[in-house]
MIDOSE-1310 file (N, C-alpha, C; in nm, 2 decimals, decimal comma, always signed):
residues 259
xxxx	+8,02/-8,51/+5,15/+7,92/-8,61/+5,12/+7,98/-8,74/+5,07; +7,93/-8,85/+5,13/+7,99/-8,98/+5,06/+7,91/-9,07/+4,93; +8,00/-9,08/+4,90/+7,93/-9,18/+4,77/+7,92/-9,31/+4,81; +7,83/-9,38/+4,78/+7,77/-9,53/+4,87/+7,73/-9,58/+4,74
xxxx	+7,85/-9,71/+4,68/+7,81/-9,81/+4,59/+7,71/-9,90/+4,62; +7,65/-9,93/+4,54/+7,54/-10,03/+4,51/+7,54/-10,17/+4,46; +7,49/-10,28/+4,55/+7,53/-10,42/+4,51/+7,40/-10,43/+4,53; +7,34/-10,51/+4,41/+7,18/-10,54/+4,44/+7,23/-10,72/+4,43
xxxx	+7,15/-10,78/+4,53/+7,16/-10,94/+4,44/+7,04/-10,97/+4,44; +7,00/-11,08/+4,29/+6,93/-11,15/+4,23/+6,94/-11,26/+4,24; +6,92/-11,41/+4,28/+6,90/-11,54/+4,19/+7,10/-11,53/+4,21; +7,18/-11,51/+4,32/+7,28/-11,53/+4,34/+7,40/-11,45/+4,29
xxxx	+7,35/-11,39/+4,19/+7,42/-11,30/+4,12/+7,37/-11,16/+4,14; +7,54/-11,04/+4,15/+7,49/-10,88/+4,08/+7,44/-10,87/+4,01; +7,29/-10,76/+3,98/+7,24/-10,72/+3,89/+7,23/-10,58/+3,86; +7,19/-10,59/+3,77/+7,18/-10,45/+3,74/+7,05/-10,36/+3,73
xxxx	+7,05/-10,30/+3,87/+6,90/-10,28/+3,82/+6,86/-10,13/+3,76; +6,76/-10,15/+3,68/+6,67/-10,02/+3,63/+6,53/-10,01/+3,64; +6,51/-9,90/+3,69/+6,34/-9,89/+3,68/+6,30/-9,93/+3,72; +6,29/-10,02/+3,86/+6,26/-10,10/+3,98/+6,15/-10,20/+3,91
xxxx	+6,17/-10,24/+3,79/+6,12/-10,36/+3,72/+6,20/-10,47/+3,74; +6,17/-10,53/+3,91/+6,32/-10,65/+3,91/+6,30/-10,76/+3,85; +6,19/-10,81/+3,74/+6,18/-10,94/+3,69/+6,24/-10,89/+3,55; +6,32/-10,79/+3,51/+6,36/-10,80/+3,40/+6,55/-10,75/+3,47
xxxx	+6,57/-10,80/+3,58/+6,71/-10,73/+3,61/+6,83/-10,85/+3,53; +6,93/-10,82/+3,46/+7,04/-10,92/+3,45/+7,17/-10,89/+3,55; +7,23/-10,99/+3,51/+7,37/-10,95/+3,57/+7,44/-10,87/+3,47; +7,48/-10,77/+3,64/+7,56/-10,62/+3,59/+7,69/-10,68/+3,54
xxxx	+7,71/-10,60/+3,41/+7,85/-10,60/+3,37/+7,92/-10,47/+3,37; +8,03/-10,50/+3,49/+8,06/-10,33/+3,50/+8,22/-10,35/+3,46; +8,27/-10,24/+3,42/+8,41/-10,22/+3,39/+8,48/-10,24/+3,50; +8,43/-10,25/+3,64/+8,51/-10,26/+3,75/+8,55/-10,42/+3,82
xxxx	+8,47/-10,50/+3,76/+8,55/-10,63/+3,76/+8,45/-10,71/+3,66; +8,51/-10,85/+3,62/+8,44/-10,94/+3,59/+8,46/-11,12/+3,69; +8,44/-11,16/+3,61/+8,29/-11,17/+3,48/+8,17/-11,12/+3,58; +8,07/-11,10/+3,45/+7,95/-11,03/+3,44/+7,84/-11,11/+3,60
xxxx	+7,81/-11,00/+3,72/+7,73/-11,07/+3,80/+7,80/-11,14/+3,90; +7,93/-11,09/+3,92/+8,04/-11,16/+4,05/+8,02/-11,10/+4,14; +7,89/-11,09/+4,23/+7,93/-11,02/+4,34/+8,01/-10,98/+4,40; +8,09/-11,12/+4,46/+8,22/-11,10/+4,53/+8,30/-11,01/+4,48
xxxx	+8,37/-11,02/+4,30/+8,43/-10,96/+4,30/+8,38/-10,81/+4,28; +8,24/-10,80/+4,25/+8,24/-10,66/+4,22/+8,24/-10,58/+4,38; +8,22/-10,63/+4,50/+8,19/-10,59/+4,65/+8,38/-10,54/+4,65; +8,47/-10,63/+4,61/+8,61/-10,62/+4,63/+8,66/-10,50/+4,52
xxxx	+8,62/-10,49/+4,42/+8,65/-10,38/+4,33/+8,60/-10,25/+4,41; +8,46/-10,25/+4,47/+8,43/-10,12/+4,53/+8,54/-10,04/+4,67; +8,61/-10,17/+4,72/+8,69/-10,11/+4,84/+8,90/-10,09/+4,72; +8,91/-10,21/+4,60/+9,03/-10,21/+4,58/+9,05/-10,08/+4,46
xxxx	+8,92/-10,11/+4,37/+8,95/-9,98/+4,26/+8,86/-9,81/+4,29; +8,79/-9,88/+4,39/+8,74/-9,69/+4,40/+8,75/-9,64/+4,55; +8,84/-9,75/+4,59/+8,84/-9,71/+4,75/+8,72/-9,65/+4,84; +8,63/-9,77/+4,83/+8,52/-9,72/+4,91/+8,54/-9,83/+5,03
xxxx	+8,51/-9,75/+5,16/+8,50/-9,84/+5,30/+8,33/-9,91/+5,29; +8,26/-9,80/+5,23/+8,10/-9,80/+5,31/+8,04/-9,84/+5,18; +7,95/-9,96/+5,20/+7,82/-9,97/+5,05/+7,68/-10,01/+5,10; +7,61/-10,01/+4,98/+7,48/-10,10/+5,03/+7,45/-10,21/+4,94
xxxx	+7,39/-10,29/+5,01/+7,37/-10,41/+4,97/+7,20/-10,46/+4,97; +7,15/-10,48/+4,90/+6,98/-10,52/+4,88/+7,01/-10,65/+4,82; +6,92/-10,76/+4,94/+6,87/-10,92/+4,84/+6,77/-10,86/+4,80; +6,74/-10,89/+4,66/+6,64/-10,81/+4,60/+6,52/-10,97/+4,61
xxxx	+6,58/-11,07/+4,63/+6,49/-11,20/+4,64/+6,44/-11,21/+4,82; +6,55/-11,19/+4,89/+6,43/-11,15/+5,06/+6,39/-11,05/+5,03; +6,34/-10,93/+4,95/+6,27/-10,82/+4,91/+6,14/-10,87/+4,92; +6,18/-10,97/+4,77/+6,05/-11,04/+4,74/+5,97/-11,13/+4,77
xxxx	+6,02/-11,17/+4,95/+5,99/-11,27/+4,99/+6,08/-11,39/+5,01; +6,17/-11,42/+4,93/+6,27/-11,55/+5,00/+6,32/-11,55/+5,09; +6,37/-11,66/+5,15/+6,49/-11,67/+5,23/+6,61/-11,56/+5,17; +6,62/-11,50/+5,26/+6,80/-11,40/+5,20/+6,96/-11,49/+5,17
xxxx	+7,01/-11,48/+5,14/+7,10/-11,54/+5,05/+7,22/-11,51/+5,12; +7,20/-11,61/+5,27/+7,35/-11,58/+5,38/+7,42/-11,58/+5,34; +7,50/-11,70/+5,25/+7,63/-11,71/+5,25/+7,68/-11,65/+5,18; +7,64/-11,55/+5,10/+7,64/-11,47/+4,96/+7,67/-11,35/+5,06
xxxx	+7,56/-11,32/+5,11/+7,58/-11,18/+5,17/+7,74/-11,20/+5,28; +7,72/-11,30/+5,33/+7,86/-11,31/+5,42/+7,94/-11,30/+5,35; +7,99/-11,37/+5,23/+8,11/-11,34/+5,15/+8,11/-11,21/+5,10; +8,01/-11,10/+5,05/+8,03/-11,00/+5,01/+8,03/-10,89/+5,13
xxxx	+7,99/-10,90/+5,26/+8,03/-10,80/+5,30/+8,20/-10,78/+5,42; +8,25/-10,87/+5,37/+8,46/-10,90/+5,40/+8,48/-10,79/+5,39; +8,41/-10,79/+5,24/+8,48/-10,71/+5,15/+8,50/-10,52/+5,15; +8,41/-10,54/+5,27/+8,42/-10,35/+5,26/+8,43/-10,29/+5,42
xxxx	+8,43/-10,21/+5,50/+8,45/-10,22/+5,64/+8,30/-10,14/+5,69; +8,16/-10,16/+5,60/+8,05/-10,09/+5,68/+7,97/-10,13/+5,54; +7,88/-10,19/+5,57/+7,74/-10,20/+5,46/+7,65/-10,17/+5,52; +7,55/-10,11/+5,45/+7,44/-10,12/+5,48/+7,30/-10,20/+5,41
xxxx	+7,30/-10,31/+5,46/+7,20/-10,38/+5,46/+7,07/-10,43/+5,45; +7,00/-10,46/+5,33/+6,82/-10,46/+5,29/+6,82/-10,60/+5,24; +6,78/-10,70/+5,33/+6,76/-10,79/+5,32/+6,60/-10,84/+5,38; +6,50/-10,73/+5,36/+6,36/-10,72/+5,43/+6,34/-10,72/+5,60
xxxx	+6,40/-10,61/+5,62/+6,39/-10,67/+5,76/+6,25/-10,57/+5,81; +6,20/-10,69/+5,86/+6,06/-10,70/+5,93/+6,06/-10,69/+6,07; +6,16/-10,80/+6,13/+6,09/-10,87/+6,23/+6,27/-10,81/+6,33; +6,28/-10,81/+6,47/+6,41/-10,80/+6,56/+6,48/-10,90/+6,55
xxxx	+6,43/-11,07/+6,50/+6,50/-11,13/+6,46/+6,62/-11,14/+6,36; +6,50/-11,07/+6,24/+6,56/-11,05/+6,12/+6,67/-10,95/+6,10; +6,64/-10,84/+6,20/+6,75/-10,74/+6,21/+6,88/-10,79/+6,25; +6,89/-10,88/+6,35/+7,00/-10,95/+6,43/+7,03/-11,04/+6,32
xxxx	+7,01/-11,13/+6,26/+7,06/-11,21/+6,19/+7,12/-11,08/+6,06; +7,09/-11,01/+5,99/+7,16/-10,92/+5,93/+7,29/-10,87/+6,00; +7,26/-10,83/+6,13/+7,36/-10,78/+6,19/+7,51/-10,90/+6,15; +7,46/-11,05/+6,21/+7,57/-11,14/+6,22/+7,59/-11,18/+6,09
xxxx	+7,52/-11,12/+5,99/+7,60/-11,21/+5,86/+7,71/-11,06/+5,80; +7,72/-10,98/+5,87/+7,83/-10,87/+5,88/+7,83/-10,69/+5,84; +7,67/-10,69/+5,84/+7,61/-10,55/+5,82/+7,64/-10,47/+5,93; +7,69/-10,34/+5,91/+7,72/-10,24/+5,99/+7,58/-10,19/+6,02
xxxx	+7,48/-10,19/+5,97/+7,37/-10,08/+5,98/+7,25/-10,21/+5,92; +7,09/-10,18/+5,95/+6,99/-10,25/+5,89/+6,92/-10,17/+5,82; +6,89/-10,19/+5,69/+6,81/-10,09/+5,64/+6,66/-10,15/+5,61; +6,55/-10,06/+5,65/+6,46/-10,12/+5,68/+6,34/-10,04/+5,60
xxxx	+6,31/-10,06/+5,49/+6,26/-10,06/+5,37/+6,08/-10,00/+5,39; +6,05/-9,95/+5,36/+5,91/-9,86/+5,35/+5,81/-10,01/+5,33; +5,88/-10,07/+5,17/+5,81/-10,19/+5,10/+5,77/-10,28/+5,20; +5,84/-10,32/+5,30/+5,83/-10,44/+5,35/+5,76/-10,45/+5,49
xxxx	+5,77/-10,30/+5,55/+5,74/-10,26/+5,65/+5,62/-10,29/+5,71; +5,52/-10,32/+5,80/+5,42/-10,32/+5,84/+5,37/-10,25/+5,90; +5,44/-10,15/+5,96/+5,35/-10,00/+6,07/+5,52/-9,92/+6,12; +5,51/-9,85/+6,19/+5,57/-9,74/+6,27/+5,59/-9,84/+6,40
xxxx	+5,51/-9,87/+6,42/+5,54/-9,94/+6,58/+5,66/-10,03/+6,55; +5,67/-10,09/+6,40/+5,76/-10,23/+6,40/+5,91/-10,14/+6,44; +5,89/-10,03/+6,36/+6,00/-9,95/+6,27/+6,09/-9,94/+6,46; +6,01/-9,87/+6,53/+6,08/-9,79/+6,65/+6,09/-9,97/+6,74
xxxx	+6,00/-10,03/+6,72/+6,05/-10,14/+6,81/+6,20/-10,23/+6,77; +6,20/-10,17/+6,65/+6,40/-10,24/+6,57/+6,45/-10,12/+6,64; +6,46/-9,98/+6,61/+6,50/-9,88/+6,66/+6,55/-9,93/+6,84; +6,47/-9,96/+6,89/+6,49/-10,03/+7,05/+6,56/-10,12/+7,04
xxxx	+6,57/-10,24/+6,96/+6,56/-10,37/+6,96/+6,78/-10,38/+6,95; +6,79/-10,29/+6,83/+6,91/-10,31/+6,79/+7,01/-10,20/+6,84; +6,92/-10,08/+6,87/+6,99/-9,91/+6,83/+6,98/-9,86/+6,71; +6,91/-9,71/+6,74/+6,92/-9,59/+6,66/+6,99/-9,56/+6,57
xxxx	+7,13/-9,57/+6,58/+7,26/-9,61/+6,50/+7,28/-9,69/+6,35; +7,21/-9,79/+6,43/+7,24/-9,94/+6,34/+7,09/-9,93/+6,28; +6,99/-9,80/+6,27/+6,91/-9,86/+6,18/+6,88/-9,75/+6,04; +6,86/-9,79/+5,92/+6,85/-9,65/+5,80/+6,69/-9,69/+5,77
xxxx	+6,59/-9,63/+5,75/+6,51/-9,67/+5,75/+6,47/-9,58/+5,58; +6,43/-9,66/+5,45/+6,45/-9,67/+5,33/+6,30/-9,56/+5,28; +6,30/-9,49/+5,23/+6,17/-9,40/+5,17/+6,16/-9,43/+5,07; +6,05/-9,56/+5,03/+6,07/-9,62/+4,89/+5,97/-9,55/+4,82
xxxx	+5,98/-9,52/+4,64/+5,94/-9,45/+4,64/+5,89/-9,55/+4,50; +5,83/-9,50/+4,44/+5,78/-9,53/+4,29/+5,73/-9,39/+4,15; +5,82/-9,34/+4,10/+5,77/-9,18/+4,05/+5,74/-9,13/+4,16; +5,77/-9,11/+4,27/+5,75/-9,06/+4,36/+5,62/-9,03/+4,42
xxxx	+5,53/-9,16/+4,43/+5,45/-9,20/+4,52/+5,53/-9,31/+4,63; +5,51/-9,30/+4,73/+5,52/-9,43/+4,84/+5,47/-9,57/+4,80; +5,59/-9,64/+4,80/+5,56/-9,73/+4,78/+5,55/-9,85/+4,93; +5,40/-9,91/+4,97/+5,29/-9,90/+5,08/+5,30/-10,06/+5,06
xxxx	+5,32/-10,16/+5,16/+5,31/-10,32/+5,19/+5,15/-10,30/+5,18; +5,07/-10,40/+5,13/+4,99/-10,40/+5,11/+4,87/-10,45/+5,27; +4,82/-10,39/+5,33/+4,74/-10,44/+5,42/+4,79/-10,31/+5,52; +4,91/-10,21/+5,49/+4,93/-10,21/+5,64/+4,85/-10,05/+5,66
xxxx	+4,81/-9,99/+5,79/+4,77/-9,83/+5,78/+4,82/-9,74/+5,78; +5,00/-9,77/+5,68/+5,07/-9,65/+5,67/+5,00/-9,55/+5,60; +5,03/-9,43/+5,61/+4,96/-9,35/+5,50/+5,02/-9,21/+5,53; +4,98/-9,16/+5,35/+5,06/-9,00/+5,34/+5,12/-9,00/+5,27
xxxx	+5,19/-8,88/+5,21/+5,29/-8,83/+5,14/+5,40/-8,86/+5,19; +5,51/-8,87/+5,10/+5,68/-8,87/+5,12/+5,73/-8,79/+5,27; +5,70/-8,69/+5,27/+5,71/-8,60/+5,38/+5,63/-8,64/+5,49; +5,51/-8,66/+5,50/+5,44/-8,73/+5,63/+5,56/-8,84/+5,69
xxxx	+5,56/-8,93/+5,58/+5,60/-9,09/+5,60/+5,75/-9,03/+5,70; +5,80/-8,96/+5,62/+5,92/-8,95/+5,64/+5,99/-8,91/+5,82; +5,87/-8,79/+5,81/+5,82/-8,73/+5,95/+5,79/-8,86/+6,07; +5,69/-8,98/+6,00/+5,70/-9,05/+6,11/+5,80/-9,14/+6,13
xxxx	+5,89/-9,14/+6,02/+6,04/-9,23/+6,05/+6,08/-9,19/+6,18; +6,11/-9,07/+6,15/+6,19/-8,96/+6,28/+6,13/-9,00/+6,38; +6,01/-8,98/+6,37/+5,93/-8,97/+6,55/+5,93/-9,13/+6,60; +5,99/-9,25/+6,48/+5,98/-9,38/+6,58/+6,08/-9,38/+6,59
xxxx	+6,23/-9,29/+6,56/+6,33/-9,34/+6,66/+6,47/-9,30/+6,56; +6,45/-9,30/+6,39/+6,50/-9,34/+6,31/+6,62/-9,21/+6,30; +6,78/-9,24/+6,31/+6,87/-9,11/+6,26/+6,93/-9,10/+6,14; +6,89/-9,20/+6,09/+6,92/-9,19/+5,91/+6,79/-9,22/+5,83
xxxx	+6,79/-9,20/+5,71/+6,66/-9,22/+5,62/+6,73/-9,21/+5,47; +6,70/-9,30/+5,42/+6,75/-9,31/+5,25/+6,58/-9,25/+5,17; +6,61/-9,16/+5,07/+6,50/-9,13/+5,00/+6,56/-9,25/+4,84; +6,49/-9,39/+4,86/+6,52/-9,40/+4,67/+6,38/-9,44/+4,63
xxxx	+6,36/-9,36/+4,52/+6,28/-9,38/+4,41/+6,30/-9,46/+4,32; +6,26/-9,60/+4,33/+6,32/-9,75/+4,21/+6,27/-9,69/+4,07; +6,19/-9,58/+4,08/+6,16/-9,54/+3,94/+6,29/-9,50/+3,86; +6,39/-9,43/+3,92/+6,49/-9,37/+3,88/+6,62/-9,42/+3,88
xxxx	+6,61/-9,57/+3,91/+6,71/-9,64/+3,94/+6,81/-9,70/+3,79; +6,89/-9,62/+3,76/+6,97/-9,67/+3,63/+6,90/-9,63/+3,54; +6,83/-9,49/+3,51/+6,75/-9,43/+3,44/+6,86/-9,32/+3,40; +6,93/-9,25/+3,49/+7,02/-9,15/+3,49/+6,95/-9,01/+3,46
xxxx	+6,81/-9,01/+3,52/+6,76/-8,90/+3,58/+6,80/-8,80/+3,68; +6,84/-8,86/+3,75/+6,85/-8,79/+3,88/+6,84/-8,78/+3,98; +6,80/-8,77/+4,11/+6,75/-8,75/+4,24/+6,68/-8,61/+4,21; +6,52/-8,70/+4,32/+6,45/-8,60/+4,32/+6,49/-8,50/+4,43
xxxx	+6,60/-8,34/+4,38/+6,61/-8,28/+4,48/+6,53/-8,19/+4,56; +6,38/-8,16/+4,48/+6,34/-8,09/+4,56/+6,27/-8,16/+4,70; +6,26/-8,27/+4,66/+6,20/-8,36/+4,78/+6,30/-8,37/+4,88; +6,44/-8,40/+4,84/+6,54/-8,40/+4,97/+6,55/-8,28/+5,04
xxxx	+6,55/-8,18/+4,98/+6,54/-8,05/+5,00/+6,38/-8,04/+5,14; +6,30/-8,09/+5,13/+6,17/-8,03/+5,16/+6,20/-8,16/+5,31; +6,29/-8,25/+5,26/+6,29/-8,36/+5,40/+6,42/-8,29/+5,48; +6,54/-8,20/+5,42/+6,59/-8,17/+5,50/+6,55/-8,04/+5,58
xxxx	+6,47/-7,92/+5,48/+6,42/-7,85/+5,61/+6,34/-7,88/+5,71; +6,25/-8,00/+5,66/+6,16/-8,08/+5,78/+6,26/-8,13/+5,89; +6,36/-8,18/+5,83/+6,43/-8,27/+5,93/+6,57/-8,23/+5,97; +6,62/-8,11/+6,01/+6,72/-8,03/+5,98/+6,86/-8,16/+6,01
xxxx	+6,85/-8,25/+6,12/+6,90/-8,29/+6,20/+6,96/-8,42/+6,23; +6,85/-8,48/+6,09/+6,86/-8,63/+6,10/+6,96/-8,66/+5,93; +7,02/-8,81/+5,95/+7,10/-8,81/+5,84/+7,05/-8,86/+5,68; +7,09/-8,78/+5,58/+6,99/-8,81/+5,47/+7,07/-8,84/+5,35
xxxx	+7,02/-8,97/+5,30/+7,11/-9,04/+5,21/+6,95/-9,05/+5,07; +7,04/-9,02/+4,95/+6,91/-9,09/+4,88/+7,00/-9,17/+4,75; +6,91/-9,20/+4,69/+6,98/-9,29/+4,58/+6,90/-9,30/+4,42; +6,90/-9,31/+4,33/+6,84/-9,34/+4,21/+6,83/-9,26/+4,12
xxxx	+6,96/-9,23/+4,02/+6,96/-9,13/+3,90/+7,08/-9,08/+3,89; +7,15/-9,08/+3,94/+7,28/-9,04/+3,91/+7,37/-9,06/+3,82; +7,40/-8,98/+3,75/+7,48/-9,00/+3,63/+7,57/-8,93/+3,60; +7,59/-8,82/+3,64/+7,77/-8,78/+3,64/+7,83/-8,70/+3,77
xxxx	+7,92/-8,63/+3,76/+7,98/-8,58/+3,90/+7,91/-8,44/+3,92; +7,83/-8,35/+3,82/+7,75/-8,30/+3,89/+7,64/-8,32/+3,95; +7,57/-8,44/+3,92/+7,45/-8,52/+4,01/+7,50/-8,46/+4,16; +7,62/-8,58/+4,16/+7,69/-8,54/+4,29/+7,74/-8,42/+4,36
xxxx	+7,69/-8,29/+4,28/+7,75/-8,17/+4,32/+7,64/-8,11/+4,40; +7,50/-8,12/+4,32/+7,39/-8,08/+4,33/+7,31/-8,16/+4,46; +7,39/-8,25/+4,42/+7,30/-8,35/+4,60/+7,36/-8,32/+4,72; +7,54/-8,32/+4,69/+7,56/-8,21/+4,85/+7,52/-8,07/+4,89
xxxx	+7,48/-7,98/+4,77/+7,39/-7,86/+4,78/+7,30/-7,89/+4,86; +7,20/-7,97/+4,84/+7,10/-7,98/+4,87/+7,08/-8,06/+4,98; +7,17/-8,09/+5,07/+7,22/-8,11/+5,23/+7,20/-8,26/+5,22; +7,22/-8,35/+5,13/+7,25/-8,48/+5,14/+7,34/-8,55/+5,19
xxxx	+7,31/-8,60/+5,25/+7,45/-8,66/+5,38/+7,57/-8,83/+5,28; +7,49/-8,88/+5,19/+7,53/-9,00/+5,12/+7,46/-9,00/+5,01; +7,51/-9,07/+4,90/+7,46/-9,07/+4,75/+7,47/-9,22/+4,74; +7,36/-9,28/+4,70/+7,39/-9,40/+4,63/+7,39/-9,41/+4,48
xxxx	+7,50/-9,52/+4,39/+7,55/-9,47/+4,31/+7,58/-9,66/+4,24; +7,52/-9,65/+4,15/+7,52/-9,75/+4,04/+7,63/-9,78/+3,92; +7,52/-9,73/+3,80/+7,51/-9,72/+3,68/+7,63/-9,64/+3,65; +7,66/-9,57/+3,71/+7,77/-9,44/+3,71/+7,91/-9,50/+3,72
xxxx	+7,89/-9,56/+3,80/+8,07/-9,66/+3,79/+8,06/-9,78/+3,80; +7,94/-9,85/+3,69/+7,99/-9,93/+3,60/+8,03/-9,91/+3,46; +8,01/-9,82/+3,45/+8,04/-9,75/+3,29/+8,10/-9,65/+3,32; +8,22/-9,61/+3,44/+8,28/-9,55/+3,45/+8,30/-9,36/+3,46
xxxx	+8,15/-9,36/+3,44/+8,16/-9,22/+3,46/+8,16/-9,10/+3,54; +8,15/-9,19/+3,67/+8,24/-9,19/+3,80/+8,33/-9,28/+3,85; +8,42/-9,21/+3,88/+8,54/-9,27/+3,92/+8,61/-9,25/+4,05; +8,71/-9,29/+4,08/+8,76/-9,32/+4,23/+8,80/-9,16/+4,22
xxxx	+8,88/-9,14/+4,18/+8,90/-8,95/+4,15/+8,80/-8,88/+4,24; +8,66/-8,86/+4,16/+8,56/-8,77/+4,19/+8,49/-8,87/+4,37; +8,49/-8,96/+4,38/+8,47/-8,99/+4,48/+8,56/-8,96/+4,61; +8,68/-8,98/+4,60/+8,76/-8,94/+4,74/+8,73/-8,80/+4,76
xxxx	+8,74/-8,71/+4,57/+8,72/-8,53/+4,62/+8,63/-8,47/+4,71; +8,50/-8,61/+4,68/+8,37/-8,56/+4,82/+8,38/-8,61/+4,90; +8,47/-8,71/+4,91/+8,47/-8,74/+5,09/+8,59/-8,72/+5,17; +8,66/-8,61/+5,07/+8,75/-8,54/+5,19/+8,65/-8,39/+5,21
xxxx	+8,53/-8,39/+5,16/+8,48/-8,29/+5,21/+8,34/-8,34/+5,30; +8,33/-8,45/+5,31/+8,21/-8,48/+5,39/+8,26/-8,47/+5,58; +8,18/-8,41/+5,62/+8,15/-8,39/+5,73/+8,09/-8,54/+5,81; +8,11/-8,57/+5,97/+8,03/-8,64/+6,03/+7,89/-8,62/+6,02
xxxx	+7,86/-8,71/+6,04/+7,64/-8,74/+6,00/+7,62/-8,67/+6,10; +7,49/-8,58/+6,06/+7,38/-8,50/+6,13/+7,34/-8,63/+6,24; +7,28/-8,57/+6,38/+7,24/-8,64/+6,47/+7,12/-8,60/+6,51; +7,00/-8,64/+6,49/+6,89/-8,58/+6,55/+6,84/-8,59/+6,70
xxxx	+6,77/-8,49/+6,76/+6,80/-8,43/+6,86/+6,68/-8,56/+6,94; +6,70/-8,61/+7,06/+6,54/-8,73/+7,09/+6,47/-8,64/+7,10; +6,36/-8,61/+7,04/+6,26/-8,56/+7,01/+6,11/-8,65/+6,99; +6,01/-8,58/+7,07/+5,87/-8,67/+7,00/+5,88/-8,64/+6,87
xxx	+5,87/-8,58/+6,85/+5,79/-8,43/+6,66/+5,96/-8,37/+6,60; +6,02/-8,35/+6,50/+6,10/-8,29/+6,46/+6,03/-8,21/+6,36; +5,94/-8,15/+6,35/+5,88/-8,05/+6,24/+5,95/-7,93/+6,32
């Protein structure tokens, strides 16, 4: 299983976020570089002090509607050899311009989403490959763009990811985000027997190296990971130990239905 650091930007700067209350986020101060809110350098601490190739990255202000924060995102993703990318992407445009400011992959957010049709038309647009498509969650309700006719439980939604095209899917819950709860595993659990096939990353609660023991039990393909190694209580150690044991990503099979 891989461990997948976390660079949120705010207002130009790393933040730190918790509890998916982003109007109260500051800039993270993590032991892994300073000063406090350096993206750059904290994007370069994730490949020089914990040796990670692969992260993710959220403008948490294109989340919210701005313009995304190119030159920012260009300078922080040098820094690592694969990110994955939440900068709201909506539109095939939006996915392509992600692509060229140096994202390996587009991650394409529940929140921002407008239908299933948009989802498999990026899926076409860019490839299957290059797209993660984000299970946002709130205490573990779906968190629903307002106007659109998504609808259902975590498991429905998730089910229609699959069937527009999608071979990865992130489960995070911003409820649990720098909370040091946990991952909800019985939910991963219930998306991987649904989805034996497809690749499954979640993120939000992690807090020590059994977190991470219990999430590759429970057939998790990637962990996203915060709070935990900025206060050090994960470290490059416990990270390489699970990614000399992670396996290549599950491939799902083209399928209409994966139930």
């Amino acid at each position: 299983m891989r461990v997948i650091p976390v660079l949120d930007l705010k207002g130009g700067r790393a933040v730190h976020s918790r509890g998916g209350r982003r109007e109260h986020y500051g800039p993270v101060l993590s032991q892994l570089a300073a000063p406090a809110g350096d993206a750059v350098a904290l994007a370069r601490a994730y490949r020089e002090v914990l040796g990670c190739t692969e992260c993710y990255l959220a403008d948490l202000d294109a989340i919210g509607g701005a313009e995304p924060q190119w030159p920012l995102v260009r300078a922080i993703t040098v820094e690592a050899a694969r990110w994955l990318v939440d900068a709201a992407c909506t539109t095939t445009h939006r996915a392509r311009d992600i692509l060229i400011a140096g994202a390996s992959r587009v991650v394409v957010g529940l929140e921002t989403l407008s239908g299933f049709a948009a989802l498999a038309g990026l899926c076409r647009a860019i490839g299957t490959d290059r797209v993660v498509f984000s299970l946002d969650l709130f205490h573990g309700a779906p968190v629903i763009r307002a106007g659109t006719a998504i609808t259902g439980d975590p498991l429905d939604i998730a089910r229609e990811a699959a069937r527009a095209g999608v071979a990865a899917l992130l489960i995070l819950d911003l409820a649990r985000v720098g909370s040091g709860g946990g991952i909800d595993l019985a939910l991963a659990q219930h998306i991987r027997d649904a989805l034996p096939t497809i690749e499954l990353l979640a993120g939000g609660g992690v807090e020590r190296e059994q977190d991470l023991e219990r999430a590759a039990g429970a057939g998790l393909d990637g962990v996203l990971v915060a709070t935990a190694l900025h206060d050090g209580r994960i470290g490059a150690a416990q990270i390489q130990a699970l990614s000399r044991g992670a396996g290549a990503p599950r491939r799902r099979p083209h399928v209409s239905d994966s139930r």
